[in-house]
C-alpha positions as CSV (number, residue, x, y, z in Angstrom):
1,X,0.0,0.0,0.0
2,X,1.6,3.4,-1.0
3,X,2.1,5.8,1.9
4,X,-0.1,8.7,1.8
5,X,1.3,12.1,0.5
6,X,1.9,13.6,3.8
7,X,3.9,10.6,5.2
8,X,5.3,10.1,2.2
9,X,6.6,13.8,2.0
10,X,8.1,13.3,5.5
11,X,9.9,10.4,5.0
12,X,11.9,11.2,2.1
13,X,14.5,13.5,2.9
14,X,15.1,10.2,5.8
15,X,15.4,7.8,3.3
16,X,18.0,10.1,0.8
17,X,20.7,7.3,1.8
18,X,19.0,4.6,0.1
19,X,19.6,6.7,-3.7
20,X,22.7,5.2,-4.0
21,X,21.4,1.3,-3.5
22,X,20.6,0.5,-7.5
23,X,24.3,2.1,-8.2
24,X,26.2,0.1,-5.4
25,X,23.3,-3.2,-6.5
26,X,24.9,-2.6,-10.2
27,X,28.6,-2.9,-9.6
28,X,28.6,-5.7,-7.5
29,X,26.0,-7.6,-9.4
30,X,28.5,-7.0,-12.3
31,X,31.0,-8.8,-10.4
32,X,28.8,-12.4,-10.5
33,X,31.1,-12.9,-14.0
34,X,34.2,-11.8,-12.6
35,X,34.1,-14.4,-10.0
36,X,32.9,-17.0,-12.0
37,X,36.1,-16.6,-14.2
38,X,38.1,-16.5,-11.2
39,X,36.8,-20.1,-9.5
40,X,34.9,-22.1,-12.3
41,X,38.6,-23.4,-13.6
42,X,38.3,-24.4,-10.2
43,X,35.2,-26.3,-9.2
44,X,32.0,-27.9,-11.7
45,X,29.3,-25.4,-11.5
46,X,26.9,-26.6,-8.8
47,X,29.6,-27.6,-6.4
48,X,30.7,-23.6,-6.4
49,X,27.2,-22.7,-5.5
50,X,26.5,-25.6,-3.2
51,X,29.6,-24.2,-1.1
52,X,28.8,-20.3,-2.0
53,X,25.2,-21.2,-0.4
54,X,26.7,-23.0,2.5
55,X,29.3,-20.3,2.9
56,X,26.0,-17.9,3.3
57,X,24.5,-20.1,6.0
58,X,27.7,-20.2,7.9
59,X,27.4,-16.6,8.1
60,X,24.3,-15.2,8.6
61,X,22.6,-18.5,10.9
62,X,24.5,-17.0,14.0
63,X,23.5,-13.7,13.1
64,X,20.3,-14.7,13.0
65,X,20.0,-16.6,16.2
66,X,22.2,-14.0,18.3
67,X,20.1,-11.4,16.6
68,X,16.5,-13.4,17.4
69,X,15.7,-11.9,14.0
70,X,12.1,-12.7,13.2
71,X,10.5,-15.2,10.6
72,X,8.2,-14.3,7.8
73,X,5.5,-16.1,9.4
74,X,3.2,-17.5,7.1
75,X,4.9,-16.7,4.2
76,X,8.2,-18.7,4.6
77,X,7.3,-21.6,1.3
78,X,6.8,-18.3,-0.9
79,X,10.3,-17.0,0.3
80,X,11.8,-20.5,-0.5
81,X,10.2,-20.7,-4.1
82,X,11.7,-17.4,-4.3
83,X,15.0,-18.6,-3.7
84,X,15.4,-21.1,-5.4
85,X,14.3,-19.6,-9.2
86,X,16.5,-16.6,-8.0
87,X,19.5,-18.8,-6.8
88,X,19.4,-22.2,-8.0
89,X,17.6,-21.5,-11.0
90,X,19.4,-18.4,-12.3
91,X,22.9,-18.6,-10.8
92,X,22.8,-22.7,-11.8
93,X,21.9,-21.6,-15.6
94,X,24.1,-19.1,-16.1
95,X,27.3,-20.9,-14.8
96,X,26.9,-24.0,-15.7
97,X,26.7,-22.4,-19.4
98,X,29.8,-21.0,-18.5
99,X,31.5,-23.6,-17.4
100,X,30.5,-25.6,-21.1
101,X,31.6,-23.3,-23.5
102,X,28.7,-20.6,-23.5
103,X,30.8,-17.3,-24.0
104,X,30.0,-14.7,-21.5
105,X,29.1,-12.3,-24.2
106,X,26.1,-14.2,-25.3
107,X,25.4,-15.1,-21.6
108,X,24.9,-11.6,-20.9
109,X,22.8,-10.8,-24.0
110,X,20.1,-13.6,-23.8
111,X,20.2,-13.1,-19.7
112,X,19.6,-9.2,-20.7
113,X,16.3,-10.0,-21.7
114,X,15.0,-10.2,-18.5
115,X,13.6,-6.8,-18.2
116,X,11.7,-6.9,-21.3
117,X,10.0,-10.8,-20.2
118,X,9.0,-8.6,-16.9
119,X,7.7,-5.8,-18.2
120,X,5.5,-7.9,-20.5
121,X,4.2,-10.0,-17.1
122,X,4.0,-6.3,-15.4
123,X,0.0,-7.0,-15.2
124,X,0.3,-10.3,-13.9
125,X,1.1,-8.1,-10.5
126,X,-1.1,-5.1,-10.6
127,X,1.6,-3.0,-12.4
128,X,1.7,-1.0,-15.2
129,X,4.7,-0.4,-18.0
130,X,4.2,3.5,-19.4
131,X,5.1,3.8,-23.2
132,X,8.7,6.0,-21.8
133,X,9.6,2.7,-19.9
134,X,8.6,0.4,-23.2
135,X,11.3,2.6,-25.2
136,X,13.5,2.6,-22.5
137,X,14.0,-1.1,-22.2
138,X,14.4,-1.7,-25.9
139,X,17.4,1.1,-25.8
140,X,18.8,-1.1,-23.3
141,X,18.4,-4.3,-24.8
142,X,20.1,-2.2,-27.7
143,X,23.0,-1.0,-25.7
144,X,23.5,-4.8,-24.0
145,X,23.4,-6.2,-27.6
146,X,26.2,-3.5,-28.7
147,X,28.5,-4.1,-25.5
148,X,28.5,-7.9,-26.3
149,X,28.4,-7.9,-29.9
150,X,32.2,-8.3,-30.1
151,X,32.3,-11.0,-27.9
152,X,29.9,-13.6,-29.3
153,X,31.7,-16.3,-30.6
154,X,29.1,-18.8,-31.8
155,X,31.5,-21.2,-33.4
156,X,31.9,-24.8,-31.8
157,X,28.4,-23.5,-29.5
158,X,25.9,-26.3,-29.0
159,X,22.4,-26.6,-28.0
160,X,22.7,-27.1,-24.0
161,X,24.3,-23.9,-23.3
162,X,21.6,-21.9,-25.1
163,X,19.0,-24.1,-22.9
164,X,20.8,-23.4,-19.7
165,X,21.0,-19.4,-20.0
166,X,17.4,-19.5,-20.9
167,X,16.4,-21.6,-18.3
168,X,18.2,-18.7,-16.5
169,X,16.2,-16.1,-17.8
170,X,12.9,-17.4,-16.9
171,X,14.4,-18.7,-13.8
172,X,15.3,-15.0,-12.7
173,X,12.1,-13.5,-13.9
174,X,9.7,-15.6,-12.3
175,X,11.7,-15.5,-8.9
176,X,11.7,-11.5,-9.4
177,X,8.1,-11.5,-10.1
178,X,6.9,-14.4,-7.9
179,X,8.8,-12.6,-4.3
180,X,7.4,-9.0,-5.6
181,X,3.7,-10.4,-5.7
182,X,3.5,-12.8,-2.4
183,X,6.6,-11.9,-0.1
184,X,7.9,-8.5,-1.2
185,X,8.6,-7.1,2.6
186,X,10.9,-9.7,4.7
187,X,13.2,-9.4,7.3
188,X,16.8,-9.8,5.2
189,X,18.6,-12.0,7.6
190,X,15.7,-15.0,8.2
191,X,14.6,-14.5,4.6
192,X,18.2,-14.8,3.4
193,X,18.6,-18.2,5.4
194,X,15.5,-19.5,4.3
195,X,16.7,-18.6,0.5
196,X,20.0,-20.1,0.7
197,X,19.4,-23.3,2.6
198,X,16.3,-24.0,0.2
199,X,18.7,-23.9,-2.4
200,X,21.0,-25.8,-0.7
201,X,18.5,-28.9,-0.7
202,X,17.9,-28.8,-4.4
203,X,21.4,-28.4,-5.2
204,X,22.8,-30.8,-3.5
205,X,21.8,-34.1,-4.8
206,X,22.4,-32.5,-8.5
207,X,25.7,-32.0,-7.4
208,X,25.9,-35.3,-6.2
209,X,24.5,-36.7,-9.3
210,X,25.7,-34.7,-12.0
211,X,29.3,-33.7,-10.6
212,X,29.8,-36.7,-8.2
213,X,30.3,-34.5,-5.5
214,X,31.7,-36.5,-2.5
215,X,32.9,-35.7,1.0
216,X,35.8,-34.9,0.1
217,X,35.3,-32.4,-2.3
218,X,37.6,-33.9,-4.5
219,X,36.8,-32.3,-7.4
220,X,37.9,-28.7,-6.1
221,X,41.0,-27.8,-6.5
222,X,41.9,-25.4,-3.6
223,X,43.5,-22.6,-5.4
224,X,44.0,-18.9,-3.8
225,X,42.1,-17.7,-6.9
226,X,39.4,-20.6,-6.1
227,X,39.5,-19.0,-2.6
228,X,38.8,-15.1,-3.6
229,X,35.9,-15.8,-6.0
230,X,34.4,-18.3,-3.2
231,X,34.5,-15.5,-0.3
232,X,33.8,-12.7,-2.8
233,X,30.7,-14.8,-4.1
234,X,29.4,-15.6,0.0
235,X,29.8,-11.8,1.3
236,X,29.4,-9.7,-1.8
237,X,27.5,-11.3,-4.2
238,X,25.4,-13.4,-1.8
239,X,24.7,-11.3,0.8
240,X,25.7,-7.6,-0.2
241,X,23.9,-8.0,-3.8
242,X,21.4,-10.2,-2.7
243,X,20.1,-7.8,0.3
244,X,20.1,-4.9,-2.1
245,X,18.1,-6.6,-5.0
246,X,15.1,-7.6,-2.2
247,X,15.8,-4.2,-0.6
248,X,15.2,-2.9,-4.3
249,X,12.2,-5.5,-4.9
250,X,10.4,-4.0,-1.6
251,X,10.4,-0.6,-2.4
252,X,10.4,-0.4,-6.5
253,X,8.5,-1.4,-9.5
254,X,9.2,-4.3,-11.0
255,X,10.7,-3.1,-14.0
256,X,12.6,-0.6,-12.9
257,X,14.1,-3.2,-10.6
258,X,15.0,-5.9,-13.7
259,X,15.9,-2.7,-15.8
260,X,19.0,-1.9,-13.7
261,X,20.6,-5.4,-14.7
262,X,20.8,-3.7,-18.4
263,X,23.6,-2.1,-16.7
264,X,25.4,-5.3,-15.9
265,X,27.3,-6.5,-19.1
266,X,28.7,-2.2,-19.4
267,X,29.8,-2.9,-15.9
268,X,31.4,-6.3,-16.1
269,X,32.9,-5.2,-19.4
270,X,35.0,-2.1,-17.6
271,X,35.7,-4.4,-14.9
272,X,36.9,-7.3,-17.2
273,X,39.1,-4.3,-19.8
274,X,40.8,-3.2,-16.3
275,X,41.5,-6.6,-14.5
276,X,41.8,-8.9,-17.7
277,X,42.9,-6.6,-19.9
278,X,39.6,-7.4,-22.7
279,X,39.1,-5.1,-25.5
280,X,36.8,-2.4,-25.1
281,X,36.0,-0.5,-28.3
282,X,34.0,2.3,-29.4
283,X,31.1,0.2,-30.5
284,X,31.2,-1.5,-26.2
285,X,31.4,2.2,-25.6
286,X,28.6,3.5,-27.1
287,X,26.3,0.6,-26.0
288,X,26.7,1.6,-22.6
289,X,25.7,5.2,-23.0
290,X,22.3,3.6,-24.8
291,X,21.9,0.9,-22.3
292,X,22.2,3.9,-19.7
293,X,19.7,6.2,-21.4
294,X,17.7,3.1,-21.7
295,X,17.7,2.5,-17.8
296,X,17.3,6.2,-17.2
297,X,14.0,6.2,-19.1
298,X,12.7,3.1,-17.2
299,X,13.3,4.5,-13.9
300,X,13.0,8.0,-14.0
301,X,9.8,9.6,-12.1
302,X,7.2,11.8,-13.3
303,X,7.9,15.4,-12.2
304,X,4.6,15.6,-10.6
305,X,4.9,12.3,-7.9
């Protein structure tokens, strides 16, 4: 329910510090690919998340009890379904299309087409997609599509990777618009846990299965690069992104939310042209100005609200 205008008016100047949240949500969701080139040479797929996820509980359970933080009661099997398409569903996807040859180029792209699949399901939740925020996601689209264009290398590409990052995409837009329409407003510690050790049920027999994971973890290899990505993926990707995409989900549109991920292959490709050294021409450059304007359109208010 939208605050009324008087409360609304006086809580605003209060909540100025959150302005920054989409920016800081943007450069460390950009880092997901970073790590995942850092550890995958590592570890098969699900193991990394299996231990990412664990990593997560390890962290935040003795927070939670030490804290008494409470439970969304009544509402704790929609946070889990939420969980799992956001993390087993979409992380799963996208890096086990990684780890079997899907460039990261292409990743991004078809992944990048996650705002336009939730602006079309918009209705599906009472909200509404304004003809500015229409043009706005096809100029990102636009700008993702010229960032990546360089990069996609389709030769040698088979079918499974293409059916991985898709089951990605629809994995990430049904979690954003499933948690948005029955469990927007959750305490981020307990809803976290609940997230996290749901996915740690599904992904563990797959693991088991489909990596022969073992005790021993004997197909890890223990590297100090291995190492970084793992505790970068658990604190800053897991929790600190994590916390600001449902802080983001609470108090945003839809759309505006999934828009902001537009931003993610400009990001990761700055990040990737200073740490890997990757090309970065003018065509990368000027799809990130589009894919800004793009974003910019989607999420900018009317003058009068």
């Amino acid at each position: 329910m939208a605050p009324s205008t008087a409360t609304s008016g006086a809580t605003r100047p209060a909540q100025s510090w959150l302005a920054p949240l989409p920016l800081f949500f943007v450069v460390l969701w950009s880092t997901g690919f970073i790590a995942a080139k850092y550890g995958l040479p590592y570890a098969p797929p699900l193991t990394f998340l299996l231990l990412r996820c664990l990593g997560v509980l390890v962290v935040l359970v003795p927070i939670v009890l030490l804290c008494r933080a409470p439970w969304p009661s009544g509402r704790i099997w929609h946070v889990a379904i939420a969980g799992l398409l956001l993390q087993a569903g979409y992380l799963g996807g996208v890096w086990s299309a990684i780890k079997i040859g899907m460039p990261a180029g292409l990743s991004a792209l078809i992944v990048g087409m996650q705002p336009i699949l939730t602006a079309v399901a918009a209705p599906l939740i009472g909200e509404r997609v304004l003809p500015r925020q229409w043009l706005g996601l096809a100029l990102g689209l636009l700008g993702v599509a010229l960032v990546v264009y360089a990069k996609i290398d389709l030769a040698g590409l088979s079918l499974a990777p293409i059916l991985y990052c898709v089951l990605a995409l629809f994995s990430i837009t049904a979690g954003t618009m499933y948690q948005k329409r029955y469990c927007p407003q959750f305490d981020l510690r307990t809803g976290t846990v609940i997230q996290f050790a749901a996915t740690v049920a599904v992904l563990l027999p797959l693991a088991i299965v489909l990596e022969q994971l073992d005790v021993s973890l004997s197909k890890v290899e223990w590297t100090i690069h291995f190492l970084g990505a793992l505790l970068w993926s658990v604190f800053a990707l897991s929790i600190g992104a994590i916390f600001l995409l449902f802080r983001l989900i609470s108090r945003s549109a839809a759309t505006e939310v999934t828009s902001l991920l537009y931003l993610t292959p400009p990001t990761t490709a700055i990040m990737a042209w200073l740490l890997f050294g990757e090309a970065l021409g003018l065509l990368g450059l000027a799809g990130m100005a589009v894919a800004v304007a793009g974003v910019a359109f989607v999420v900018k208010k009317k003058e009068t609200s």
